[in-house]
Each structure stands twice: as structure tokens, then as C-alpha cells.
PyMOL Python script that loads the backbone (N, CA, C, O; Angstrom):
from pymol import cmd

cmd.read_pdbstr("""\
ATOM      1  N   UNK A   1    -105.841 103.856 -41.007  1.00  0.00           N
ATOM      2  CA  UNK A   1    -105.171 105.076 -40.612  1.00  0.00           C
ATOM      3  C   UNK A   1    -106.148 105.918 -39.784  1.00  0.00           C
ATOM      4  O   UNK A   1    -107.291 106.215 -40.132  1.00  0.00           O
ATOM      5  N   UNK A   2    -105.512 106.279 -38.585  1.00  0.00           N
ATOM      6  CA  UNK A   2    -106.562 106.982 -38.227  1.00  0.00           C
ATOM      7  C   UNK A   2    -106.567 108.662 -38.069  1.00  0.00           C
ATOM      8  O   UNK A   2    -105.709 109.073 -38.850  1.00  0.00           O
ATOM      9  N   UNK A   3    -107.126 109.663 -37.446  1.00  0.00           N
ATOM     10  CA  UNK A   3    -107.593 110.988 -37.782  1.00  0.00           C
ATOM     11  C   UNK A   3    -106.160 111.593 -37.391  1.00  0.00           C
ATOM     12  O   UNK A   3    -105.901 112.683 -37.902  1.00  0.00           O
ATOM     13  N   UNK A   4    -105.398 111.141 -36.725  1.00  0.00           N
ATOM     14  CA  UNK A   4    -103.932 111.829 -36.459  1.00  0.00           C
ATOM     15  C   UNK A   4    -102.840 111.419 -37.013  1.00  0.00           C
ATOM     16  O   UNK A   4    -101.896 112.207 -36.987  1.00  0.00           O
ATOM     17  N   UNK A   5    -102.650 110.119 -37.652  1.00  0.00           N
ATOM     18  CA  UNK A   5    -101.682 110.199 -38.697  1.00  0.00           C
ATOM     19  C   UNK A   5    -102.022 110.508 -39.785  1.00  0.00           C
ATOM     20  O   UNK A   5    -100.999 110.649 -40.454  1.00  0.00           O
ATOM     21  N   UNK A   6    -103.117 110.751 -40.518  1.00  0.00           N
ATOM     22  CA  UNK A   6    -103.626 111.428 -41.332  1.00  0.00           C
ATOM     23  C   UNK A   6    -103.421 113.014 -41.519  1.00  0.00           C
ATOM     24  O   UNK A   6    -103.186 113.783 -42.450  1.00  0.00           O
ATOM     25  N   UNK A   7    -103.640 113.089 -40.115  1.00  0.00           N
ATOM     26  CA  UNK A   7    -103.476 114.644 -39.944  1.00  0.00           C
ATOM     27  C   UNK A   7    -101.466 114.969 -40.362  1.00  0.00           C
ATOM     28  O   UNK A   7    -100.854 115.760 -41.080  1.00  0.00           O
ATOM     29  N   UNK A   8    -101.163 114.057 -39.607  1.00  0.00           N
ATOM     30  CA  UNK A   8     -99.548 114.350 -39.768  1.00  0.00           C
ATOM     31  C   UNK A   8     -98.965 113.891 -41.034  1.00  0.00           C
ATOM     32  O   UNK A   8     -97.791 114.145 -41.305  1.00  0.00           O
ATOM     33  N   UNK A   9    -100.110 112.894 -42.219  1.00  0.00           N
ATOM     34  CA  UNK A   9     -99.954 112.994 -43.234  1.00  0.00           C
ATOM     35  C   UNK A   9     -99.395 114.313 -44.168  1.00  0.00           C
ATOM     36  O   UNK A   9     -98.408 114.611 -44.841  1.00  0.00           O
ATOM     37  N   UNK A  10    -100.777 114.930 -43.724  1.00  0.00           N
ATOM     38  CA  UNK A  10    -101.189 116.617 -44.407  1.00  0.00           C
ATOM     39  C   UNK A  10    -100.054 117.151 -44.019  1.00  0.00           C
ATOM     40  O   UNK A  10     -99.168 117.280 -44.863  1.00  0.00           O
ATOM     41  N   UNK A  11     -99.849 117.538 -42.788  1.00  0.00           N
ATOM     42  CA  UNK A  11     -98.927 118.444 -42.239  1.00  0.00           C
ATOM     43  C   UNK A  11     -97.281 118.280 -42.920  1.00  0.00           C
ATOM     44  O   UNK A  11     -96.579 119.264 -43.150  1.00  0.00           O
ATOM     45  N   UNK A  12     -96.886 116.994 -43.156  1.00  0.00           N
ATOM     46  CA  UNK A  12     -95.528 116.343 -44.118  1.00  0.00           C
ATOM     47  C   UNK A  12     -95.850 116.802 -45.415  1.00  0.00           C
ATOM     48  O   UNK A  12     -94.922 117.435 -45.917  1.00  0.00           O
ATOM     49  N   UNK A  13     -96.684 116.713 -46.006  1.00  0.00           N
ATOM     50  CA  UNK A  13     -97.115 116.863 -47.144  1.00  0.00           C
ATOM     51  C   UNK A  13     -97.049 118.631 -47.230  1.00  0.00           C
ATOM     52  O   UNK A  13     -96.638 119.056 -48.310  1.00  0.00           O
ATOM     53  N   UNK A  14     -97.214 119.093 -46.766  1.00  0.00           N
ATOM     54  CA  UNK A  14     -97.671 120.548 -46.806  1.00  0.00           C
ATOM     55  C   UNK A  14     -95.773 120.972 -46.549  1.00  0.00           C
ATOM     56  O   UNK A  14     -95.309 121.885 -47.232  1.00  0.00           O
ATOM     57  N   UNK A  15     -95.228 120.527 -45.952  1.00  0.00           N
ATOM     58  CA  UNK A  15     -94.083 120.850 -45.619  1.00  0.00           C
ATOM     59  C   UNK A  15     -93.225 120.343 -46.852  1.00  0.00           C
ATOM     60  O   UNK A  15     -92.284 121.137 -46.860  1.00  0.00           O
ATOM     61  N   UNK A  16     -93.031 119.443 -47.913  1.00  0.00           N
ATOM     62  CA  UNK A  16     -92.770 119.157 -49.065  1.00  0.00           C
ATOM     63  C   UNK A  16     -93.160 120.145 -49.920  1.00  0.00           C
ATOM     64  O   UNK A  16     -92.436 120.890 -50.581  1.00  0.00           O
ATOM     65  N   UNK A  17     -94.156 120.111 -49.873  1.00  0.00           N
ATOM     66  CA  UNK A  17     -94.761 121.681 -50.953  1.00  0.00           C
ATOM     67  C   UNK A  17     -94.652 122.617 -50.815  1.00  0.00           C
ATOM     68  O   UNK A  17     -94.880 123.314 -51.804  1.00  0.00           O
ATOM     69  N   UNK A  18     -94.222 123.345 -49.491  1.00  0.00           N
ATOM     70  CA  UNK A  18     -93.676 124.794 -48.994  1.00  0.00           C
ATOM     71  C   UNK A  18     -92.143 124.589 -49.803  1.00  0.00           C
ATOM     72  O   UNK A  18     -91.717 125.182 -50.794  1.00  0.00           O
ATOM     73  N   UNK A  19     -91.332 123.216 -48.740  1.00  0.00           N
ATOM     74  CA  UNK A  19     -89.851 123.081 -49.099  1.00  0.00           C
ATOM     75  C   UNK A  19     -89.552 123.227 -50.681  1.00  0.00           C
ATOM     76  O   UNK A  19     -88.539 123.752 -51.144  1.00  0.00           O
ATOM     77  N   UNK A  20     -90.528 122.714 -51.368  1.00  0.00           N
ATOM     78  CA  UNK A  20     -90.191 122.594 -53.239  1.00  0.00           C
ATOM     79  C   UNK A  20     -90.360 124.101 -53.819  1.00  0.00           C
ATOM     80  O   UNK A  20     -89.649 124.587 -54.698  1.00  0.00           O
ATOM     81  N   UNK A  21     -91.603 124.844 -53.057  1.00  0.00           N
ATOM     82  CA  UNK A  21     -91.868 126.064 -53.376  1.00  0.00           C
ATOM     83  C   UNK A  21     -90.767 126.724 -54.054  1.00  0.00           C
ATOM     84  O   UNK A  21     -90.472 127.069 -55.198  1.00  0.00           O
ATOM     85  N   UNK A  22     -89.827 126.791 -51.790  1.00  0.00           N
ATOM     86  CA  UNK A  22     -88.753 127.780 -51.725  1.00  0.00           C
ATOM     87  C   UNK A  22     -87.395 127.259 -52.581  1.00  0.00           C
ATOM     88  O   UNK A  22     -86.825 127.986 -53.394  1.00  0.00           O
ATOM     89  N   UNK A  23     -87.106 126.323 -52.368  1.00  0.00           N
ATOM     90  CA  UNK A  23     -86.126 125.670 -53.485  1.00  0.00           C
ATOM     91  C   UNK A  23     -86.226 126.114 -55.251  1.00  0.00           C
ATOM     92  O   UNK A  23     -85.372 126.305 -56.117  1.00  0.00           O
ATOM     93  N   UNK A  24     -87.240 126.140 -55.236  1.00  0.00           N
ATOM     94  CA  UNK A  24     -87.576 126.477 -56.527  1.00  0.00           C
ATOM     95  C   UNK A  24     -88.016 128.226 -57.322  1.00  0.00           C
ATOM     96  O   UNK A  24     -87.829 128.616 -58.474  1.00  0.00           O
ATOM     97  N   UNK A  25     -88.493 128.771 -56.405  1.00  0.00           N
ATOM     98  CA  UNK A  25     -89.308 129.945 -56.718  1.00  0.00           C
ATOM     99  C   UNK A  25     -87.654 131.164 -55.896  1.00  0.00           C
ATOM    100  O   UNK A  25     -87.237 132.141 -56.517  1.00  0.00           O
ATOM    101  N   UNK A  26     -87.224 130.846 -54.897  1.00  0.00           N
ATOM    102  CA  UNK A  26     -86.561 132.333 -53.771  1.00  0.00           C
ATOM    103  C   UNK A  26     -84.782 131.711 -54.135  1.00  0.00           C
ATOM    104  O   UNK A  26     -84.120 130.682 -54.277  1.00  0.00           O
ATOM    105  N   UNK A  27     -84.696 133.206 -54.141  1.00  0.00           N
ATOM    106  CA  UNK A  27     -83.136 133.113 -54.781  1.00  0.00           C
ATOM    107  C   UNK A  27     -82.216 133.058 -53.375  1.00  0.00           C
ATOM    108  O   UNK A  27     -82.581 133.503 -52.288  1.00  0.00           O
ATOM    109  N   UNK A  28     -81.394 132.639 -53.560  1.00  0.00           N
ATOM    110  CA  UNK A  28     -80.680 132.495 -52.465  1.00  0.00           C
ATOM    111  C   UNK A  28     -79.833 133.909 -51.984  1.00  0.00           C
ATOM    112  O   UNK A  28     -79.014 133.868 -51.067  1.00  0.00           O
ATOM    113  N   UNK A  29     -80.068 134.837 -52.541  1.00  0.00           N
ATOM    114  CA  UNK A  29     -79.652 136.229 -52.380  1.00  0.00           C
ATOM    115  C   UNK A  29     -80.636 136.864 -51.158  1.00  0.00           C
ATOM    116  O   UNK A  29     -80.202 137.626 -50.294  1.00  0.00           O
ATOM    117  N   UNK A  30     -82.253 136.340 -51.259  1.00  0.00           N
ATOM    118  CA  UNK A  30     -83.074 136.901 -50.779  1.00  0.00           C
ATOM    119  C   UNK A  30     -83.318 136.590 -49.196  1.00  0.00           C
ATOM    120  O   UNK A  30     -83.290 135.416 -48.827  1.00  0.00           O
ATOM    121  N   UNK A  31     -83.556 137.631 -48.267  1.00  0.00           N
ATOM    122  CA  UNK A  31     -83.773 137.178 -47.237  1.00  0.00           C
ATOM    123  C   UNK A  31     -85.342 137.316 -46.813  1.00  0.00           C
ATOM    124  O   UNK A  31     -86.027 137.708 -47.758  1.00  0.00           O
ATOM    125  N   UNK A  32     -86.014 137.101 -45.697  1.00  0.00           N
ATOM    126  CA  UNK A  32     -86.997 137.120 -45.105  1.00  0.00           C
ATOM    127  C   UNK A  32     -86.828 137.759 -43.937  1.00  0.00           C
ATOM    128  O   UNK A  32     -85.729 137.925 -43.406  1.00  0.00           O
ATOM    129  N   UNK A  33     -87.885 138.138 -43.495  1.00  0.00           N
ATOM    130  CA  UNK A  33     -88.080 138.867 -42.186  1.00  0.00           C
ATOM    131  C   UNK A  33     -89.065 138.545 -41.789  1.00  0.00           C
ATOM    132  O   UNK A  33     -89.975 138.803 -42.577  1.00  0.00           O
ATOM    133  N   UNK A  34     -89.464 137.937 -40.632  1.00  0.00           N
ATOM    134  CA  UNK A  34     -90.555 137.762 -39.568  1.00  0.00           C
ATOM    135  C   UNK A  34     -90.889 138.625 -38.817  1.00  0.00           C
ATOM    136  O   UNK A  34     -90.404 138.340 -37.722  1.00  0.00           O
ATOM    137  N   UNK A  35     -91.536 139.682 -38.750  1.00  0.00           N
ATOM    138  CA  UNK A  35     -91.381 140.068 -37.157  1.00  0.00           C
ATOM    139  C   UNK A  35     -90.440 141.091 -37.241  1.00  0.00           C
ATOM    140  O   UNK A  35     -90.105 141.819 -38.176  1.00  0.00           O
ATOM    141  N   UNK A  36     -89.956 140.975 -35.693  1.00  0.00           N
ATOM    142  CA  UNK A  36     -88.694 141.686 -35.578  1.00  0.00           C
ATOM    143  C   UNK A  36     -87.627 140.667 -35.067  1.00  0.00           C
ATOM    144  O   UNK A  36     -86.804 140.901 -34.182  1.00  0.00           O
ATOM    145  N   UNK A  37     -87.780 139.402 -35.818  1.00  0.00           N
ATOM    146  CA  UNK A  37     -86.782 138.583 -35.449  1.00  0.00           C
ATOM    147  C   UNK A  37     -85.819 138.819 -36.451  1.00  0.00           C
ATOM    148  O   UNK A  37     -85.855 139.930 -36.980  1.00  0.00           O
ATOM    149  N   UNK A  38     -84.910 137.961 -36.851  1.00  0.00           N
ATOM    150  CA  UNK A  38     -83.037 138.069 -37.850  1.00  0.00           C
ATOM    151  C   UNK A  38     -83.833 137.697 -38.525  1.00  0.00           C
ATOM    152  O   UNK A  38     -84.870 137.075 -38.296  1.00  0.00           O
ATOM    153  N   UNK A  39     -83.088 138.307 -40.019  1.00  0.00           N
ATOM    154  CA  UNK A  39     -83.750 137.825 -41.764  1.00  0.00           C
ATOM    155  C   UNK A  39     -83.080 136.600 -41.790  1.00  0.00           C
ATOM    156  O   UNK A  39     -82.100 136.235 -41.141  1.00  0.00           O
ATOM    157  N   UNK A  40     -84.045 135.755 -43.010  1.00  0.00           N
ATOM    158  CA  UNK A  40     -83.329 133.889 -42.994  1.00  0.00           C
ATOM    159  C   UNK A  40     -83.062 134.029 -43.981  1.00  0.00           C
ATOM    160  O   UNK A  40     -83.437 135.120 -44.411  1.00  0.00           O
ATOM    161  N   UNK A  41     -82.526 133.407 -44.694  1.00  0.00           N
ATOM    162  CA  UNK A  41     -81.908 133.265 -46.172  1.00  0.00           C
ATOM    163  C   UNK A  41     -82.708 131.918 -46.417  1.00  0.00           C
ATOM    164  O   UNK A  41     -83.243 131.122 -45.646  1.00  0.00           O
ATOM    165  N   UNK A  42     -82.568 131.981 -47.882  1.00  0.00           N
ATOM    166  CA  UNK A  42     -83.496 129.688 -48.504  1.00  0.00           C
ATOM    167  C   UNK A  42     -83.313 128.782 -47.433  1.00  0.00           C
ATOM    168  O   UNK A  42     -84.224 128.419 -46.689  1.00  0.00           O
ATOM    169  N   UNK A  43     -81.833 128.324 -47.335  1.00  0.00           N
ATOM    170  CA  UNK A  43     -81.596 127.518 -45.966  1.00  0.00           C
ATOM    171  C   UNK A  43     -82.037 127.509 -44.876  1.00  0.00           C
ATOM    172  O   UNK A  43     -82.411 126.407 -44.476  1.00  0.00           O
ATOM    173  N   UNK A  44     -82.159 128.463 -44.121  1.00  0.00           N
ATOM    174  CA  UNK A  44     -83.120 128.577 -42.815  1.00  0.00           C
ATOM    175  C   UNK A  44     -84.229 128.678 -42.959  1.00  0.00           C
ATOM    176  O   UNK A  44     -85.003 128.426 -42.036  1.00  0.00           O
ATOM    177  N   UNK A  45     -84.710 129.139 -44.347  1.00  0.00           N
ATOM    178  CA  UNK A  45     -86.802 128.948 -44.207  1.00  0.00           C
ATOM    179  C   UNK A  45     -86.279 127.776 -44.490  1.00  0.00           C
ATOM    180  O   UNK A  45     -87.059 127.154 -43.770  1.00  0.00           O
ATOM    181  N   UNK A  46     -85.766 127.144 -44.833  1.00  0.00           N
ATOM    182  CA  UNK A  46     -86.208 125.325 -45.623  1.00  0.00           C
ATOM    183  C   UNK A  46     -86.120 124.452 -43.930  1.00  0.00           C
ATOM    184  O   UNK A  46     -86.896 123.594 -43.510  1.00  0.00           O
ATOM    185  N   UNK A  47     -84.745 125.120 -43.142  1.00  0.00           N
ATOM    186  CA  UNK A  47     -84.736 124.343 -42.244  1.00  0.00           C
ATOM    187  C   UNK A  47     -86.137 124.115 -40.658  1.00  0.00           C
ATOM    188  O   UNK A  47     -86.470 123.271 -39.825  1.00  0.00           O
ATOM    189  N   UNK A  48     -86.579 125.869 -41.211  1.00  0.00           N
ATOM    190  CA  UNK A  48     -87.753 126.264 -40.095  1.00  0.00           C
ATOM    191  C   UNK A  48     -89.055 125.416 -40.458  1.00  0.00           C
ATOM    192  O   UNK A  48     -89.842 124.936 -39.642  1.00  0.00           O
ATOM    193  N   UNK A  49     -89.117 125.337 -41.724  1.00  0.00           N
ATOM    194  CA  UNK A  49     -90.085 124.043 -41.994  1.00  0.00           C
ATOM    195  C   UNK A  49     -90.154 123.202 -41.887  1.00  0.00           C
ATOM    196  O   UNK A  49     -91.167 122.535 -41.675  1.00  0.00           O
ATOM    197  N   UNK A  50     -89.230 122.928 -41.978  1.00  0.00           N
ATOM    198  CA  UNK A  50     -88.733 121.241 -41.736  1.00  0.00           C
ATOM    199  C   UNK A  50     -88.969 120.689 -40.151  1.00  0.00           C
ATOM    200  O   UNK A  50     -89.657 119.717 -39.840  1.00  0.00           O
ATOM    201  N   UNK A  51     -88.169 121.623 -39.180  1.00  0.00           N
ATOM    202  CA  UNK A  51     -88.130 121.331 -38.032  1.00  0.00           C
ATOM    203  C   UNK A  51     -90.257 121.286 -37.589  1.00  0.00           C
ATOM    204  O   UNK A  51     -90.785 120.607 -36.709  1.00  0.00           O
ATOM    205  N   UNK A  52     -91.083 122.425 -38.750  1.00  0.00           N
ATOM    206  CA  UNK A  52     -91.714 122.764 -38.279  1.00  0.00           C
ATOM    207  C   UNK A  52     -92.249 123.761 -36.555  1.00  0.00           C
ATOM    208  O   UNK A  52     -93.125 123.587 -35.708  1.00  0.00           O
ATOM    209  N   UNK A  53     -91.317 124.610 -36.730  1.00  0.00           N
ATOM    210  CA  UNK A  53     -91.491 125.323 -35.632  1.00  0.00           C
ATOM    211  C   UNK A  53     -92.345 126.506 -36.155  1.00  0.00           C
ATOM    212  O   UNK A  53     -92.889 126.702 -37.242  1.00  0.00           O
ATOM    213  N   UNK A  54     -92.272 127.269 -34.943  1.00  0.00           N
ATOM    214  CA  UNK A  54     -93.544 128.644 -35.260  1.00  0.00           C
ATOM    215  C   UNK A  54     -93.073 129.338 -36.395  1.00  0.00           C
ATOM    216  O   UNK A  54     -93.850 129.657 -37.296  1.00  0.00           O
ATOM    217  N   UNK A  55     -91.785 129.616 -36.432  1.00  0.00           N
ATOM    218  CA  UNK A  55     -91.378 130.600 -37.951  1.00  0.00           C
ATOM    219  C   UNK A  55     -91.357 129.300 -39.318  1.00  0.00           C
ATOM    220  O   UNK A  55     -91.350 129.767 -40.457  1.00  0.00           O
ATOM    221  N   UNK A  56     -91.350 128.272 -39.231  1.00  0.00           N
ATOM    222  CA  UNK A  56     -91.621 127.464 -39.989  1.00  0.00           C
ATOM    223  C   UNK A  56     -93.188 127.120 -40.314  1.00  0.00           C
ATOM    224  O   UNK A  56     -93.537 126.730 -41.428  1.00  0.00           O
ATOM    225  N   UNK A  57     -94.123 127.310 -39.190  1.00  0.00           N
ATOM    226  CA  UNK A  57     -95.415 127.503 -39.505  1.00  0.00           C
ATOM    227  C   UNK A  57     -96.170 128.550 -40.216  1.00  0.00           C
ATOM    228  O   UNK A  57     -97.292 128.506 -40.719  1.00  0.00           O
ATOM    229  N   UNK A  58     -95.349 129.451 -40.150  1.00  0.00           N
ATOM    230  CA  UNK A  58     -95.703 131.055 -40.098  1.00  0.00           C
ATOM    231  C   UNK A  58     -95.185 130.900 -41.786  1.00  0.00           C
ATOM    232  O   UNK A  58     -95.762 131.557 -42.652  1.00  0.00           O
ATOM    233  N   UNK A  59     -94.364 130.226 -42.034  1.00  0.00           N
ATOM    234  CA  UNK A  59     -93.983 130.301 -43.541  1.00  0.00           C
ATOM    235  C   UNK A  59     -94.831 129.278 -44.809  1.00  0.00           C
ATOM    236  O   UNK A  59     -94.982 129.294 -46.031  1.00  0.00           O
ATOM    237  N   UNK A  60     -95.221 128.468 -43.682  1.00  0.00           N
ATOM    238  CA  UNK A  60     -95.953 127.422 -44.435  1.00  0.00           C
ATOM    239  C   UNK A  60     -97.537 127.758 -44.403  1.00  0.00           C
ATOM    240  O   UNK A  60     -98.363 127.029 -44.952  1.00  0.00           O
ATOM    241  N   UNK A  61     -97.830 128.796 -43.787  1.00  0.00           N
ATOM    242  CA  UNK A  61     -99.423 128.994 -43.698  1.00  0.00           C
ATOM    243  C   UNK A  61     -99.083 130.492 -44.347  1.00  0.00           C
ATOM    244  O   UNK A  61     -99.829 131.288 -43.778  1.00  0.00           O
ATOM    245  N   UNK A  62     -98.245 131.183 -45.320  1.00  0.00           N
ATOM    246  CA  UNK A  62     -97.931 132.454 -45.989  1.00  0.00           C
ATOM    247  C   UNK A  62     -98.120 131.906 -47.868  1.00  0.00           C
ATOM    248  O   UNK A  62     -98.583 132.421 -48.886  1.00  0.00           O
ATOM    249  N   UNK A  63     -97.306 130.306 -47.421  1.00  0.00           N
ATOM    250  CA  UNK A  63     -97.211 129.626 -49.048  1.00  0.00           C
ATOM    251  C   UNK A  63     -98.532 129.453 -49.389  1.00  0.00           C
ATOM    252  O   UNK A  63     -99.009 129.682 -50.501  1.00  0.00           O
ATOM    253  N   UNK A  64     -99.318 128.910 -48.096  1.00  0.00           N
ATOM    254  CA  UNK A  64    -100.856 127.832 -48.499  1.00  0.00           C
ATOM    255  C   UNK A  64    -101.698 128.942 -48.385  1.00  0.00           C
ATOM    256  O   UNK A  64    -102.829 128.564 -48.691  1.00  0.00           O
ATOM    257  N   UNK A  65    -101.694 130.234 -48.066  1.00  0.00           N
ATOM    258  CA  UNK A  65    -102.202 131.699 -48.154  1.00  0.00           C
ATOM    259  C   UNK A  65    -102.679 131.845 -49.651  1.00  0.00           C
ATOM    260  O   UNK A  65    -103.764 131.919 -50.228  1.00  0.00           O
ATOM    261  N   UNK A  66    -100.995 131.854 -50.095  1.00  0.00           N
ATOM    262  CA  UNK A  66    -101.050 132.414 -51.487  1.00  0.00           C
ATOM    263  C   UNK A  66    -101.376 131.241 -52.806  1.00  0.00           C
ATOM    264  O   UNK A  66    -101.192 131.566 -53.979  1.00  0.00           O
ATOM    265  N   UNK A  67    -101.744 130.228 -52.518  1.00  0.00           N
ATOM    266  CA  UNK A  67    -101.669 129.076 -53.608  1.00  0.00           C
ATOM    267  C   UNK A  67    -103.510 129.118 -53.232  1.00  0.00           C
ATOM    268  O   UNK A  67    -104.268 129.300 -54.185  1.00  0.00           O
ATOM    269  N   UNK A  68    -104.002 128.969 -52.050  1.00  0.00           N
ATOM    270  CA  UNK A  68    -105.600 129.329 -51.649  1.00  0.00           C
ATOM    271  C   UNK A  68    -106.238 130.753 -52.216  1.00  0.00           C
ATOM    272  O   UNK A  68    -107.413 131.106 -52.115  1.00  0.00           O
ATOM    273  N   UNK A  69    -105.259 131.400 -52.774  1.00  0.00           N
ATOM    274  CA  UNK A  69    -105.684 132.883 -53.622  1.00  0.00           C
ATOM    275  C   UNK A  69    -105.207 132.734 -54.974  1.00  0.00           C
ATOM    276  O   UNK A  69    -105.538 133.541 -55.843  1.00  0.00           O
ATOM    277  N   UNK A  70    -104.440 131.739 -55.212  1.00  0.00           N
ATOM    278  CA  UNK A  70    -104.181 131.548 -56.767  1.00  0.00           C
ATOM    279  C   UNK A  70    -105.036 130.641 -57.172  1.00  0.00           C
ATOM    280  O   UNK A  70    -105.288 130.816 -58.365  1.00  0.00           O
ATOM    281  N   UNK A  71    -105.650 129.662 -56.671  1.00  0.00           N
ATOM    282  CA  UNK A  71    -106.388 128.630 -56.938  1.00  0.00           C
ATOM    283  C   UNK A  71    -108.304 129.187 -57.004  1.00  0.00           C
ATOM    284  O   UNK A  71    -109.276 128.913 -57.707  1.00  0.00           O
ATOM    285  N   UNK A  72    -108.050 129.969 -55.965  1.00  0.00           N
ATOM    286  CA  UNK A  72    -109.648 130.585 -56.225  1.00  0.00           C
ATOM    287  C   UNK A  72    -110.099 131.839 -56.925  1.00  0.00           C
ATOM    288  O   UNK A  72    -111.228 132.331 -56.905  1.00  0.00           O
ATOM    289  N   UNK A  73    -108.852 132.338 -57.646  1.00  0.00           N
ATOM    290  CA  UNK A  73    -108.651 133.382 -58.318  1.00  0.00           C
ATOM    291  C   UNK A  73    -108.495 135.038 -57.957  1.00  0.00           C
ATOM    292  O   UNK A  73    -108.212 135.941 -58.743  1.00  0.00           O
ATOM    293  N   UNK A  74    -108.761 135.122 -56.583  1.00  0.00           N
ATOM    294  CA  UNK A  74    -108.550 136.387 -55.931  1.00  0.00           C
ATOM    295  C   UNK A  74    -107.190 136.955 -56.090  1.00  0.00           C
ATOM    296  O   UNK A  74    -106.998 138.137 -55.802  1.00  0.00           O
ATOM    297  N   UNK A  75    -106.178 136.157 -56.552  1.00  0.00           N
ATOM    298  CA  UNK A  75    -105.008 136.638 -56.656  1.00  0.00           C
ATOM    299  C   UNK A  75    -104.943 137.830 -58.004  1.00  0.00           C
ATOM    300  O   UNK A  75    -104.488 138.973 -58.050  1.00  0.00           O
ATOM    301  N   UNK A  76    -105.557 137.044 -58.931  1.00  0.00           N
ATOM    302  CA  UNK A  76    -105.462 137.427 -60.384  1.00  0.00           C
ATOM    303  C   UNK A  76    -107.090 138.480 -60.465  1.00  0.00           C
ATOM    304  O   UNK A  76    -107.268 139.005 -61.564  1.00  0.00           O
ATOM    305  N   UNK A  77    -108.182 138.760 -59.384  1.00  0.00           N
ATOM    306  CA  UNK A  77    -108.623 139.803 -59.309  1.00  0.00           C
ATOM    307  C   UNK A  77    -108.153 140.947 -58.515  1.00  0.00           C
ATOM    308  O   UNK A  77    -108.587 142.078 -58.736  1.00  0.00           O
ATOM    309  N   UNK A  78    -107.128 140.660 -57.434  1.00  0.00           N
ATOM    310  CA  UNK A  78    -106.504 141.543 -56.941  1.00  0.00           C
ATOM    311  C   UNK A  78    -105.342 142.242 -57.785  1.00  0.00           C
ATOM    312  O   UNK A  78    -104.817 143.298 -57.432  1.00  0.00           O
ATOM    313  N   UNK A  79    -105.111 141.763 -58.566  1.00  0.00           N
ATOM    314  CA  UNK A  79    -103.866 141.941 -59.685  1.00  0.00           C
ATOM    315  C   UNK A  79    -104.318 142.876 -60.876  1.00  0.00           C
ATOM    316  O   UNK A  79    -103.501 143.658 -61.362  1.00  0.00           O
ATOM    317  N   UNK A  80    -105.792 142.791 -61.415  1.00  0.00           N
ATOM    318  CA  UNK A  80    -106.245 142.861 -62.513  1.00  0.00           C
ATOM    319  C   UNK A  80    -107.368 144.400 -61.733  1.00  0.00           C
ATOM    320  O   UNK A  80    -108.123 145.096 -62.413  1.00  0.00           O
ATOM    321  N   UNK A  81    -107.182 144.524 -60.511  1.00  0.00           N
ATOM    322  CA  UNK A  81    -108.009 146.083 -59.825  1.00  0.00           C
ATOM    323  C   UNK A  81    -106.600 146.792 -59.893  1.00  0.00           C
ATOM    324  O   UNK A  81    -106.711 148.015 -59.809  1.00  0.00           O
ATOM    325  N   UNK A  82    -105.194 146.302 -60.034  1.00  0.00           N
ATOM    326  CA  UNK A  82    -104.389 147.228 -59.821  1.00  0.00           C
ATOM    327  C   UNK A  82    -104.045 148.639 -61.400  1.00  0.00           C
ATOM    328  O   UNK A  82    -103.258 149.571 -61.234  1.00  0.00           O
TER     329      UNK A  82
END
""", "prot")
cmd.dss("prot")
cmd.show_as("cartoon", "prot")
cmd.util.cbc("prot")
cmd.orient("prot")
């Protein structure tokens, strides 16, 4: 395997773990807002990931944000100064 299907390994992989996130964690009541673009509902973040486009990137580097602050514990010292 070499350094770019590898890479597009990660990148599938990362897009499974965003998609399970939102499936699992965001109610389907809830919307999102980017920007000053239209709010998405579950279905359209699931589909913006999927396609992997910029608002699908933008959602998948917000998930791996917050799991990179739960995992190194800054989440739960930012939580615990409040």
C-alpha cells in the first residue's frame, strides 16, 4: 500500500467515525450552521461527509477537534475551570 491509499485509508475511516458520531450523538430536531450558509439537519451533515466536500470537511475536522481534546484531557480541564 502505498502513502496515498493509505492516506485515503484515514480519510474513509475518519468519515465513518464522524458519520457514527452524528447518527448517534445529534438529534434529528437539531440543525447546524456554518458560516452564513443554510442550517443542515443529521441528513445533510451525514451527506456533506460523505460526499466529503468543504462543509463536510469543516464537520469532520470540528468531530476530530473535539475527540483530540477529549483524549488529551483539555476538554475535562476546560470543563473543571468552569
Amino acid at each position: 500500500m502505498n502513502k496515498k491509499d493509505s492516506q485515503d485509508e484515514i480519510n474513509e475511516e475518519m468519515k465513518r467515525l464522524v458519520i457514527a458520531r452524528i447518527e448517534a450523538q445529534i438529534s434529528p430536531n437539531l440543525k447546524l450552521s456554518i458560516g452564513s450558509r443554510e442550517s443542515l439537519d443529521k441528513n445533510q451533515m451525514i451527506e456533506h461527509v460523505m460526499k466529503g466536500d468543504d462543509v463536510g470537511k469543516q464537520i469532520i475536522q470540528v468531530h476530530l477537534n473535539f475527540i483530540k481534546a477529549q483524549a488529551s484531557g483539555q476538554l475535562a480541564s476546560a470543563l473543571s475551570s468552569v
